[in-house]
C-alpha positions in Angstrom: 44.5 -57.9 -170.0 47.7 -57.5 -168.7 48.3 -54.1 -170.3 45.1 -52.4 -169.6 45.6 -48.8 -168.4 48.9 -49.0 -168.6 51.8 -46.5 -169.7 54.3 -47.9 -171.8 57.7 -46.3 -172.9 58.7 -47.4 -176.4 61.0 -50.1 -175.3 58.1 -51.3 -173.4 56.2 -51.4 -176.1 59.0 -53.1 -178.3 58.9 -55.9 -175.9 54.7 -56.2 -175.1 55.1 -56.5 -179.2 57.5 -59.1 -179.0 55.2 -61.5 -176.3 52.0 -60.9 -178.4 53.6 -62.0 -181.5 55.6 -64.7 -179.9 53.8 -65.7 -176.7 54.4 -69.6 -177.3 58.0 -69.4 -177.6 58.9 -66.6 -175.1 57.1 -68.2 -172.0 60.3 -71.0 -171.8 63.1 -67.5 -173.0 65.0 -66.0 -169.8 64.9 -62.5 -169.4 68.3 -62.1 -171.3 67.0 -64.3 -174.0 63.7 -62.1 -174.3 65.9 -59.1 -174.1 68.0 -59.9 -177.4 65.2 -61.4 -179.1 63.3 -58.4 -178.8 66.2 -55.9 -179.3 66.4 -54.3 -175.4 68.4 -54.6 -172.6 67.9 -57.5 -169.8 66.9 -54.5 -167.0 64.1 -52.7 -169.8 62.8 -56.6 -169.1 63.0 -56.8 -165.7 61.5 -53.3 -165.4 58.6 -54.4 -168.1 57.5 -56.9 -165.8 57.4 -54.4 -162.5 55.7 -51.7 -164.2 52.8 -54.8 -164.9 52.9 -55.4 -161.2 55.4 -58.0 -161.1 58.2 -58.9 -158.9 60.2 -59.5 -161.6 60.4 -61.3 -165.6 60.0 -64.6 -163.6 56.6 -64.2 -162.5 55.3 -62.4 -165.2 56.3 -65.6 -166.8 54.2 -67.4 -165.0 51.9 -65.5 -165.2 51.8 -65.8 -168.8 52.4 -69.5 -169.1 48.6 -70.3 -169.3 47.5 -68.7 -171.4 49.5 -70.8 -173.6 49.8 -74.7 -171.8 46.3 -74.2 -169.8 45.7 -75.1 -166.2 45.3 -72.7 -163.3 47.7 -71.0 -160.4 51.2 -72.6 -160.1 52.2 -73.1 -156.4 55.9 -71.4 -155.6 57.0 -75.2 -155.7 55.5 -76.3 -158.8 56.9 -72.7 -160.8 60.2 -73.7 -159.2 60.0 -77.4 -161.0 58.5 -76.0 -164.1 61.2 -73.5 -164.3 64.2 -76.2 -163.9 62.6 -78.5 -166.4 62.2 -75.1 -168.9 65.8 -74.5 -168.4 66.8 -78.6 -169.4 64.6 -77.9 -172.5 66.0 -75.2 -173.5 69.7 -77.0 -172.7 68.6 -79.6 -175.0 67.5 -77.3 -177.6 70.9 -75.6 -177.9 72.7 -78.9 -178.0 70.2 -79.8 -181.1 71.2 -76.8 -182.6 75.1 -77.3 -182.1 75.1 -81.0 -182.8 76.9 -80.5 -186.6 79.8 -78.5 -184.4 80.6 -82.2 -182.3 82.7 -84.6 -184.0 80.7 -87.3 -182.5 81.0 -89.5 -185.3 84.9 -89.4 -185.6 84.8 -89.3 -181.6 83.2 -93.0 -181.2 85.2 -94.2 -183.9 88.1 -93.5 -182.1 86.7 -94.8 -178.9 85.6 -97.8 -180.3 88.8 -98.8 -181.7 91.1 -98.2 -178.4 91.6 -100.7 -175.9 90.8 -100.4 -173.2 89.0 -97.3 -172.7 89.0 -95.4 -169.1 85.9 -93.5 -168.1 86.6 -90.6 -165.9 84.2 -89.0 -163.4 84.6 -87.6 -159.8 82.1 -86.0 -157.3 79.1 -84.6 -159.2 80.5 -86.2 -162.6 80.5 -89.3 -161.0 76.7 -90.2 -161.9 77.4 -89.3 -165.7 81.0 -91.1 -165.6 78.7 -93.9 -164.4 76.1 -94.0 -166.7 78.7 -94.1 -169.7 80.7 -96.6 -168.5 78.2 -98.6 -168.0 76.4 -98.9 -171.8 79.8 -98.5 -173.3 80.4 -101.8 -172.0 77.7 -103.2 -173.6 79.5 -102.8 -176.6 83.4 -102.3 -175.7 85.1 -105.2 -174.4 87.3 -103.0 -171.8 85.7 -100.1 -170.3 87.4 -98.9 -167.0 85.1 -96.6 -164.6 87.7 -94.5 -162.4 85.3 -92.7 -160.0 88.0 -92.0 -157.1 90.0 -89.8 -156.6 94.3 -89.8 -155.1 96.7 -92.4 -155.9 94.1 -94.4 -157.4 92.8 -92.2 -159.7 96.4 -91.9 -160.6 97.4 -95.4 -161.2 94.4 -96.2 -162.9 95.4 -94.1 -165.8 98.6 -95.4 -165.7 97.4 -98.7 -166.0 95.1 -98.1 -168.8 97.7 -96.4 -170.5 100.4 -99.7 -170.4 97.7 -102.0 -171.2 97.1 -99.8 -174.8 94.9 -96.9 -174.0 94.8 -94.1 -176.5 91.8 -92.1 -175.1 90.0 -91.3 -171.9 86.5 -89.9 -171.6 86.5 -87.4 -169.0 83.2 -85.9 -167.3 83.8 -82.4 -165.9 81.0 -80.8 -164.8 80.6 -78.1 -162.1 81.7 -77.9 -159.4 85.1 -78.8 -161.2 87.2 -81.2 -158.8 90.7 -80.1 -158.4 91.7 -83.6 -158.9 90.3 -83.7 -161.9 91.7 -80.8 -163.9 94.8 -82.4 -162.6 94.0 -85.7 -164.3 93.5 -84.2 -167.7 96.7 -83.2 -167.1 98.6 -85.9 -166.1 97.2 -87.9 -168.8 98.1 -86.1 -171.3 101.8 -86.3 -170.0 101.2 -90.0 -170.3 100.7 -89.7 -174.0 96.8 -89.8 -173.7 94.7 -88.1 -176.1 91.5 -86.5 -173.8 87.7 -86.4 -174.4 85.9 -84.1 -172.1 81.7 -84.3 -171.6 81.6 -80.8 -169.7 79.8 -77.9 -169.7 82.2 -75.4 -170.8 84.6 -75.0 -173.3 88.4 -74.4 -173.2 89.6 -77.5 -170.9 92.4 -78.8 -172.1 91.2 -81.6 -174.1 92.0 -83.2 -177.3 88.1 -83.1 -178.3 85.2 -81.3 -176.2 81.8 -81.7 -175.8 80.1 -78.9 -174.1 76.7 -78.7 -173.1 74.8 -76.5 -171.0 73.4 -77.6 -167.4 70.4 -76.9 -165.4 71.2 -74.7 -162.6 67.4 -73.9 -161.3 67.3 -76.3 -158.3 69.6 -76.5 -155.0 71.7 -79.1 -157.1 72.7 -78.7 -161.1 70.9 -81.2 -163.3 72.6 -82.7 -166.3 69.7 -83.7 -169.1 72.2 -82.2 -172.0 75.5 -83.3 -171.2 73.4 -86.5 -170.9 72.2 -86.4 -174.2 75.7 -86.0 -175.4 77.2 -88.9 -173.4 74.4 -91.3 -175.0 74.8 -90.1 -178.3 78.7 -90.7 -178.5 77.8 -94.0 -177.0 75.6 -94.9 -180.2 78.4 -93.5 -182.5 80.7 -95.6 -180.6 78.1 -98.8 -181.4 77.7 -97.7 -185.1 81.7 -97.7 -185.7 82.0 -101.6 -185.1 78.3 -103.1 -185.8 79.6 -106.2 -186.2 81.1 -106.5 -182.6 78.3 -104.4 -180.8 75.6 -106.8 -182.3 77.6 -109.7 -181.2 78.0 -108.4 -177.7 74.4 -107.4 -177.6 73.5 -110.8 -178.2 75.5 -112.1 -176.2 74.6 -110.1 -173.2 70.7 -111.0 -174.0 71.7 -114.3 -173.8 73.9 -114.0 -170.1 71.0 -111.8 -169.0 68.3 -114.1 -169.5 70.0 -117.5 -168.2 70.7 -115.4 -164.7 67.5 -113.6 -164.5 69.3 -110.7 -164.3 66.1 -108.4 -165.1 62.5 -109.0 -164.2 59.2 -107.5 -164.9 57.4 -106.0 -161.9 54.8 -107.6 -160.7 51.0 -105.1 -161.3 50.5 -103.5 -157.9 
């Protein structure tokens, strides 16, 4: 056992208590997240773990982590990946929990109904930008993707905002382009009301949905704001049934005449 022969101050204790009572559950928590579950500070944590012969609450982690899921000795690469996909979960758990706070449901019904409906996303938001854009077409019959940046960037907003636009859909997620914030701002001095997929509150946005990102690997990873984007996408489907069945269909049909999509070949 971990703790065999070993001294423990009463904090230590407090927080041994705490991973023997909820060992399941505290091998995915950060060391601030065992901290205020189990009443200490973040460095009693850290210190926990070194007086157990750890670097740090990381590896005593892993350390820990089977005894629960099984399996033997992680390599520093698989603990890395394990770690990074721990963090998404645990991202995707806090959106769960803070879904009632979106107004998803009012969100989409206002995205459904303007026309048309530009899709904002530069640099690392690009990918998300993207990935909306391209299943709220599916169902919307004007989405415009503006993925560049200067004049462009610029006069597509205009445009969209001449043509009838009421909305934009915004992805801001770290690191935040300059040219971004400076959209946001420049459509709402064209009368545009602003809906922001980001990762922090307080942008200045009409409506904002924050979710958390994965910062454990060289690059952030985006699972939660992901499962935000696709969610307002189905409330934007569930506003107009009528229309987003008949596009569906339609798109079956245009699909299947070109061959558009295939079935790979068993290797």
């Amino acid at each position: 056992m971990l703790l065999d022969g070993r001294r423990l101050s009463p904090v230590q204790h407090r927080i041994a208590d705490y991973l023997s009572e909820h060992l399941d559950e505290a091998i995915f928590l950060s060391s601030v997240e065992l901290a205020e579950r189990a009443g200490v500070s973040q460095p009693s944590v850290t210190r926990f773990a070194m007086v157990l012969g750890f670097a740090g609450y990381p590896e005593l982690r892993q350390a820990l982590r089977p005894l629960v899921l099984g399996g033997g000795p992680e390599t520093p690469h698989e603990s890395l990946l394990r770690g990074a996909i721990d963090c998404e979960i645990r991202n995707l758990v806090t959106v769960r929990e803070r879904l009632s706070a979106f107004p998803i449901k009012e969100l989409g019904e206002h995205l459904a109904a303007t026309e048309p409906l530009p899709v904002l996303g530069l640099h690392a938001s690009c990918g998300l930008a993207t990935t909306f854009a391209y299943y709220a077409r599916r169902i919307h019959p004007d989405v415009r993707l503006l993925v560049h940046g200067g004049s462009e960037l610029a006069e597509g907003l205009h445009a969209a905002q001449r043509a009838g636009a009421e909305w934009v859909v915004a992805v801001v997620l770290p690191r935040y382009p300059a040219e971004t914030l400076d959209a946001l701002e420049y459509a709402a001095k064209l009368g545009l009301r602003v809906a922001a997929i980001t990762d922090r509150a307080g942008l200045p946005a009409e409506v904002v949905l924050d979710a958390p990102v994965g910062d454990g690997l060289v690059f952030n990873s985006h699972a939660a704001p992901l499962a935000l984007a696709m969610a307002l996408v189905e409330a934007m489907a569930e506003a107009v049934p009528l229309r987003t069945r008949a596009r569906l269909e339609e798109y079956d049909r245009m699909a299947e005449e070109t061959g558009t999509f295939r079935t790979p070949d068993p290797a």
